[in-house]
C-alpha positions as CSV (number, residue, x, y, z in Angstrom):
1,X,28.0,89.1,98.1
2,X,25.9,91.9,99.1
3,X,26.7,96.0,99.1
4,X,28.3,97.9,101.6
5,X,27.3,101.8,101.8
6,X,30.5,103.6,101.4
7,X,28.5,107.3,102.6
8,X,25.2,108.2,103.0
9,X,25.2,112.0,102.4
10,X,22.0,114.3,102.0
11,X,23.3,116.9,99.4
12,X,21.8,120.7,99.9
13,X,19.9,121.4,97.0
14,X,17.9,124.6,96.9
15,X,14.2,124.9,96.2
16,X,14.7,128.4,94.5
17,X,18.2,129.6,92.2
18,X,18.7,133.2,92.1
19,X,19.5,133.8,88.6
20,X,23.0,136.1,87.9
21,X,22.0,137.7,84.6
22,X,25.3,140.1,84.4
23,X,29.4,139.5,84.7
24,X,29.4,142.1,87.2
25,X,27.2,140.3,89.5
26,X,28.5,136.5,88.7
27,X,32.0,138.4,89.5
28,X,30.7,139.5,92.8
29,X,29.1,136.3,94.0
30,X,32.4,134.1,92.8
31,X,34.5,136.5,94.8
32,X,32.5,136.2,98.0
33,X,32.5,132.2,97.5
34,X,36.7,132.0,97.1
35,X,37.2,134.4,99.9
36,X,35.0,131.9,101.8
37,X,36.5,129.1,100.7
38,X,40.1,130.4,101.6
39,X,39.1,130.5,104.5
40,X,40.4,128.6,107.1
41,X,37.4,129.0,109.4
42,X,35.1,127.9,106.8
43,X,33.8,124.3,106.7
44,X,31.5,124.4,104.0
45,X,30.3,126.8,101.0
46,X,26.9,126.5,99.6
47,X,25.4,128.8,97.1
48,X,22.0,128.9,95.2
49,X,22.5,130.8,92.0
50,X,22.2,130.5,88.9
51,X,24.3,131.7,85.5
52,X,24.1,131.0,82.0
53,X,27.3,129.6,80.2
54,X,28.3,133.1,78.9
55,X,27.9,135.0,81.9
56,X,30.6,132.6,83.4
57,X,32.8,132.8,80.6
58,X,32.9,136.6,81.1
59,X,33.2,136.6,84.7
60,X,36.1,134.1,84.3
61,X,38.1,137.0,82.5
């Protein structure tokens, strides 16, 4: 009984995270990324930034 792998993915992960400070910019960026992700063309999406919880909220409004 030993393991099988079932994937052996390298995730992405950045070495820096902008940080998104205001709704207006957290807006912007989440606009670009479902426009891109709509996309049919588009395989993959991959971002680096960063927000706080409240920032989201607001650009979720």
């Amino acid at each position: 009984g030993g393991l099988s792998i079932i994937s052996a993915e390298s995730p992405l992960v950045s070495d820096n995270l902008v940080p998104l400070n205001t709704v207006e910019d957290a807006k912007s960026v989440l606009k670009i990324i479902d426009a891109l992700e709509d996309n049919d063309d588009v395989q993959d999406v991959y971002a680096n930034f960063d927000m706080s919880d409240e920032v989201l909220e607001g650009a979720a409004e």
